[in-house]
C-alpha positions in Angstrom: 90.7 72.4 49.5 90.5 69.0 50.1 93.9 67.5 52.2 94.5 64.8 54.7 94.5 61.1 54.6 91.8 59.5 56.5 91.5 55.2 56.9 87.6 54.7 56.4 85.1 51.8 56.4 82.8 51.4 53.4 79.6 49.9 54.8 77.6 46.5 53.4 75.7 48.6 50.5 79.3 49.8 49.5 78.7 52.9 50.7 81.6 55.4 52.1 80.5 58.2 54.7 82.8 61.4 53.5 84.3 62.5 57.0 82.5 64.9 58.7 85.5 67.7 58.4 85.1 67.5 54.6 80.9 67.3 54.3 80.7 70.9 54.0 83.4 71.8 51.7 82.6 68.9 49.6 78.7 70.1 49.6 80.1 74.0 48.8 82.1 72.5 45.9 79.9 69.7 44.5 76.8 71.5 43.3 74.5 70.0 46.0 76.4 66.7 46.9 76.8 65.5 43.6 80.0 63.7 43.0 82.0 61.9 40.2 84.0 58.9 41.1 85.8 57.3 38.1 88.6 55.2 37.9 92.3 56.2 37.9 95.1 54.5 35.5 97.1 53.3 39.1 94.1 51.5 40.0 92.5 53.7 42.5 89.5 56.1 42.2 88.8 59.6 41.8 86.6 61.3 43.5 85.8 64.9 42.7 83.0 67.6 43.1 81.1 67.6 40.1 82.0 71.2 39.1 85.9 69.9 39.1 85.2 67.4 37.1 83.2 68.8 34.1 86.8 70.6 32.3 88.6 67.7 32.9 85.8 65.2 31.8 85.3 68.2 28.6 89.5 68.1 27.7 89.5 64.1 27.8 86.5 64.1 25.1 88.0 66.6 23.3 91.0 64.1 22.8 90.9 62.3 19.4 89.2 59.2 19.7 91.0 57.9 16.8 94.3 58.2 18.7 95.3 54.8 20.6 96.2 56.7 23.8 93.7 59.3 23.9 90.9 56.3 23.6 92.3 54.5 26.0 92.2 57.1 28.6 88.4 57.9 26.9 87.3 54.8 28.2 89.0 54.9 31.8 88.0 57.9 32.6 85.0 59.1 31.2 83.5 55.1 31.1 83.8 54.4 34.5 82.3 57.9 35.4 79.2 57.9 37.5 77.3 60.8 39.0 76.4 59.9 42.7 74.4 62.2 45.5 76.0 62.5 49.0 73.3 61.8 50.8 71.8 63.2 53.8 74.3 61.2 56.6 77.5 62.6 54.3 77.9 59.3 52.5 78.3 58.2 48.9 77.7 54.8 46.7 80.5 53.0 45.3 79.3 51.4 42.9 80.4 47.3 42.4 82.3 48.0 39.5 84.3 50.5 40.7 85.0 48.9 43.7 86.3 45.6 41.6 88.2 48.0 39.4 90.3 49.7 42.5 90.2 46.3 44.6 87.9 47.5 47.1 87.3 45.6 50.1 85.9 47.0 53.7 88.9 48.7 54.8 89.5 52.5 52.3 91.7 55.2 52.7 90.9 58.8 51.0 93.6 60.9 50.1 92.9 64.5 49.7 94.5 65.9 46.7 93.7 69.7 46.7 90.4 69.8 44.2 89.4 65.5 44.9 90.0 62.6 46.3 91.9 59.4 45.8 90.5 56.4 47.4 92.8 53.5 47.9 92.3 49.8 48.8 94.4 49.5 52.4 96.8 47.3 50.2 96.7 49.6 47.4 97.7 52.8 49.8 100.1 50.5 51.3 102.1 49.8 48.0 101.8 53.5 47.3 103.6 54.6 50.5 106.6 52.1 50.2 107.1 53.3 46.5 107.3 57.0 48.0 109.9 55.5 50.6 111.7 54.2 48.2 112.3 56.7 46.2 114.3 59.0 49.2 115.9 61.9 48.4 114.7 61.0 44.6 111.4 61.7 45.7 111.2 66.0 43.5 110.1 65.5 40.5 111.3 67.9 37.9 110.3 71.5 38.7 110.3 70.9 42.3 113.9 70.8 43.0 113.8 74.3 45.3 110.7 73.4 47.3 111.6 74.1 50.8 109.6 71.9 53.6 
């Protein structure tokens, strides 16, 4: 279970070092280290064990690729997809195109979201939290109305 925001550095190759509380569930889950990152429609990345990935990666090609929609998302998700090994000091390439795609700079923050990560550009997460602010006591989506904090 992967929770908790943490404010990270990538380094000059691009490379962000997975925090050490996280290394070993991320290793357990991934299949020996080996992660997807792809791009997300709200213009950060995904970042998910490669075992969590493969039925989501399966139900978007199963989409038809006729459809305007399904196509679209096609080509976000599955064509910004890479495979990349955690290596040995817990960290993992970002490749340049992703980190153009979710305005990357130096300054990340991961967002655990249960089965992956999010990772945000600090301006990006910034945005993100004044939108939940904003919303108050709007916040519940549909189905949630009971949930009791």
């Amino acid at each position: 279970m992967f929770q908790g925001a943490a404010a990270l550095s990538l380094d000059a190759k691009g490379r962000l070092a997975v925090p050490s509380r996280h290394r070993e569930s991320v290793m357990a889950a991934s299949a020996n280290g080996t992660l997807v990152l792809t791009a997300h429609p709200h213009r950060c990345l995904l970042l998910y064990p490669l075992p969590a990935w493969e039925p989501i990666r399966d139900k978007v090609l199963a989409a038809p690729s006729l459809e305007q929609q399904s196509a679209f998302l096609k080509r976000l998700l599955v064509g910004f997809a890479r495979e990349e090994e955690m290596d040995a000091a817990g960290r993992v390439l970002v490749a340049p195109e992703l980190r153009q795609y979710a305005g990357l700079d130096k300054q990340v923050w991961l967002i655990g979201q249960g089965t992956h990560f999010e990772l945000w550009s600090d301006e990006g997460w910034q945005k993100q939290q004044e939108a939940i602010f904003a919303l108050g006591d709007k916040l519940l989506p549909p189905g949630l109305e009971t949930l009791t904090l």
